[in-house]
C-alpha positions as CSV (number, residue, x, y, z in Angstrom):
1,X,27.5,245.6,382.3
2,X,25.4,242.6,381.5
3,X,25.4,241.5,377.7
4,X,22.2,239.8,378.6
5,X,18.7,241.5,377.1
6,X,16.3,242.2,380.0
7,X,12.8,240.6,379.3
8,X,10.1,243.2,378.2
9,X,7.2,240.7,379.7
10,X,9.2,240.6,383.4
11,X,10.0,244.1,383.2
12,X,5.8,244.7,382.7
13,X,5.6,243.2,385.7
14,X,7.9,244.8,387.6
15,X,6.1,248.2,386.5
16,X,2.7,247.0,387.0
17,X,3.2,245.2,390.8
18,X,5.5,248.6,391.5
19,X,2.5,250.9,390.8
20,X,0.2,249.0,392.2
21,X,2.6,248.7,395.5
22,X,3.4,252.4,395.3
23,X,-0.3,253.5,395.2
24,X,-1.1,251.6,398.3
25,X,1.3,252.5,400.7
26,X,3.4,255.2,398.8
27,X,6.7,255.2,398.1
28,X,8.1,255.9,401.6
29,X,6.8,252.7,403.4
30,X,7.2,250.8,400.2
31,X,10.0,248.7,399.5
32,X,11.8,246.3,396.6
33,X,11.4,243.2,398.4
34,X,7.0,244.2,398.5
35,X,7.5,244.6,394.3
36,X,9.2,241.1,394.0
37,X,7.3,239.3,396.5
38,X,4.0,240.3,394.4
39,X,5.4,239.1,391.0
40,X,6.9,235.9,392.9
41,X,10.7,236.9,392.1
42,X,13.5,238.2,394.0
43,X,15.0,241.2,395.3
44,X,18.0,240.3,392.7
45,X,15.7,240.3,389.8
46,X,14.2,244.1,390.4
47,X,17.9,244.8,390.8
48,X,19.0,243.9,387.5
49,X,16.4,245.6,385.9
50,X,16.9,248.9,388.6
51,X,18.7,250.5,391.2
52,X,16.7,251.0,393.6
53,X,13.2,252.2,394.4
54,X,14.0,255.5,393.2
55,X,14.8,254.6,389.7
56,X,11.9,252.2,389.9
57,X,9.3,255.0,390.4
58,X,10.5,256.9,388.1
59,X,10.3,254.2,385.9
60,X,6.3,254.2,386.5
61,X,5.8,257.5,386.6
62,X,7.7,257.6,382.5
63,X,6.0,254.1,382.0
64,X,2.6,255.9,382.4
65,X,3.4,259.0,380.5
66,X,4.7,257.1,377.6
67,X,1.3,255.4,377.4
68,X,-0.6,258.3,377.6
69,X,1.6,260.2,374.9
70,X,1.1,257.5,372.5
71,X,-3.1,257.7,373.3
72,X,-2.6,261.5,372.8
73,X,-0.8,260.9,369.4
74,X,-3.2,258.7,368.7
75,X,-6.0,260.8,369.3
76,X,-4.8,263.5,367.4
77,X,-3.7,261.4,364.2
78,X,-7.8,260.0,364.2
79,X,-9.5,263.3,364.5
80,X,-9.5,266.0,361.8
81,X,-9.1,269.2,361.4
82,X,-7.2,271.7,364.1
83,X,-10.4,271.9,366.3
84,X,-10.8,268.5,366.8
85,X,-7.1,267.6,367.2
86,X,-6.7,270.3,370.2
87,X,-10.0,268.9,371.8
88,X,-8.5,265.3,371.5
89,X,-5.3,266.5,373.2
90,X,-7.6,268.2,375.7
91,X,-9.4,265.3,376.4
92,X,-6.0,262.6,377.0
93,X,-5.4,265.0,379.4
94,X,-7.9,264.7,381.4
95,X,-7.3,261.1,381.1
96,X,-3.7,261.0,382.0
97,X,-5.0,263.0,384.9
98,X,-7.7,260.2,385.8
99,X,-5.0,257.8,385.7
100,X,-2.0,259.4,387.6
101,X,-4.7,260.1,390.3
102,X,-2.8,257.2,392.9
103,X,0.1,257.8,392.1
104,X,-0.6,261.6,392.6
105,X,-1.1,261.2,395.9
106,X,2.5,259.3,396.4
107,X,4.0,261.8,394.4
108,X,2.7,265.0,397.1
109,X,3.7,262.6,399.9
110,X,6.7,262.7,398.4
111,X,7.4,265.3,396.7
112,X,10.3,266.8,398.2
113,X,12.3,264.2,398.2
114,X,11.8,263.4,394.3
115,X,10.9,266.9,393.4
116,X,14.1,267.0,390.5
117,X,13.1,263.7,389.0
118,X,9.4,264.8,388.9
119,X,10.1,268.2,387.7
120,X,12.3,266.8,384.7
121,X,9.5,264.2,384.2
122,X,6.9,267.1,383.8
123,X,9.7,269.0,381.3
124,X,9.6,266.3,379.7
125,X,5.7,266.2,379.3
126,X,5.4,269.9,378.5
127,X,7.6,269.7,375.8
128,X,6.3,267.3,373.9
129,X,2.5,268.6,374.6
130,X,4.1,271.9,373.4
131,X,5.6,270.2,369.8
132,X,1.8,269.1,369.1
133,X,0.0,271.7,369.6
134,X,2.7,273.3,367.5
135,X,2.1,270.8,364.7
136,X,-1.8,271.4,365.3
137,X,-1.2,275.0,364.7
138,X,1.2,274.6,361.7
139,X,-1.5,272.3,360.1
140,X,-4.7,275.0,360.8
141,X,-2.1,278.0,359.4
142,X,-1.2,275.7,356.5
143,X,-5.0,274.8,356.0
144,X,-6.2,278.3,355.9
145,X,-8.0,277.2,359.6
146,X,-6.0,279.9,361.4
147,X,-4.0,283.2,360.3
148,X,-1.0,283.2,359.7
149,X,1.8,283.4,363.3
150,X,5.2,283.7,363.0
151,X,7.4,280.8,364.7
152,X,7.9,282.6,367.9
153,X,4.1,283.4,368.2
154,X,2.8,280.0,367.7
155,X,5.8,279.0,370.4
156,X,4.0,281.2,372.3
157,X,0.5,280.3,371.8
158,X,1.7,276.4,371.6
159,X,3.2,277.5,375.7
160,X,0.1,279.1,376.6
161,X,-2.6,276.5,375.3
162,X,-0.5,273.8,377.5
163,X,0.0,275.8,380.5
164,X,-3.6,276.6,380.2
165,X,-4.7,273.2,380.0
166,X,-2.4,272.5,383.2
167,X,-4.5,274.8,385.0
168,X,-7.9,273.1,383.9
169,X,-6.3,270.2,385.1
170,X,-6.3,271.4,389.0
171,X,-9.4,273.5,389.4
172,X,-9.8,274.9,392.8
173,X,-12.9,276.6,392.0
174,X,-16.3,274.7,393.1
175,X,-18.6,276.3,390.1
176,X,-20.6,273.5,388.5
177,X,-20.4,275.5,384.8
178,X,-16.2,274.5,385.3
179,X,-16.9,270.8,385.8
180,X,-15.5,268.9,383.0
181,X,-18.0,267.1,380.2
182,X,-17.8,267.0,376.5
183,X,-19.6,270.8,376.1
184,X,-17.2,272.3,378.8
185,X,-14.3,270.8,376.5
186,X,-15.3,272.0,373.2
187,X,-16.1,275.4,374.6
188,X,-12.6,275.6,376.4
189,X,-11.0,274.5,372.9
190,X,-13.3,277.6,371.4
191,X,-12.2,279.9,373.6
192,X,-8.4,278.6,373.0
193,X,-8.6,279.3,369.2
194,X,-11.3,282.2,368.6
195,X,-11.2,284.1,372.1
196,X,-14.2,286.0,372.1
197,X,-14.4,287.2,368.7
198,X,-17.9,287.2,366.5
């Protein structure tokens, strides 16, 4: 193993030509030598930063989440109160979804033949979406916001809100009242925390 540090700036690069490459021609017809040829290095450098182009689009695919979980904390540290913290998580991910939109089309080309890597990657996702609506939750309870759950409810209600989420995330319904706008989000995040009650 190399005692040498690998450059954060050249490994940017890589990330940035690599997504770029992989949401033109997807990840089957796109190869290492296409990634260093657009950044002016050589096959050698990509190599010593990864093994392959495997290990390089996974290395996108975390690349872009790790962005988008830092907006989402973000966005949830600048808004107050419980309401406006689940609408702020609500509204990265749409975002995230905006942005993954290329590479979601390389990733169902694809998807068999990186469906472990991408369903860890979405674990991954899932869980830590999960730990902040928890800490949302935690905060409204503590507040007086909310009533009071036991930990295994608001495990359960943290699962639910994200799974439900997921599924506003892939509509397959054509109704123009589902399309997604600033009132459609805060009546979604209503609906989340006070159902249907007066």
């Amino acid at each position: 193993m190399s005692l040498v540090p690998k450059d954060d700036k050249v490994l940017q690069e890589i990330l940035q030509a690599a997504r770029e490459i992989f949401s033109k021609f997807g990840l089957k017809k796109s190869t290492m030598e296409d990634v260093a040829r657009s950044i002016g290095k050589g096959k050698s450098t990509l190599y010593y930063y990864y093994s392959g182009k495997n290990e390089l689009f996974e290395a996108v695919i975390k690349d872009e989440l790790d962005k988008h979980i830092k907006n989402m904390q973000r966005a949830i540290s600048n808004a107050s109160g419980p309401l406006a913290k689940l609408k702020a998580l609500f509204l990265e991910r749409l975002e995230l979804k905006k942005q993954l939109l290329n590479l979601g089309q390389v990733v169902q080309q694809d998807f068999f033949d990186n469906f472990e890597t991408l369903l860890n990657i979405k674990k991954e996702l899932e869980i830590t979406q999960v730990g902040f609506v928890k800490e949302i939750v935690r905060e409204g309870i503590e507040g007086g916001e909310f009533r009071n759950l036991s930990e295994e409810d608001i495990t359960l209600f943290s699962y639910w809100v994200v799974a439900g989420f997921g599924g506003l995330d892939h509509p397959v319904y054509t109704s123009d009242c589902l399309k997604h706008s600033d009132v459609f989000t805060e009546k979604v995040t209503g609906f989340i925390l006070y159902g249907l009650k007066k």
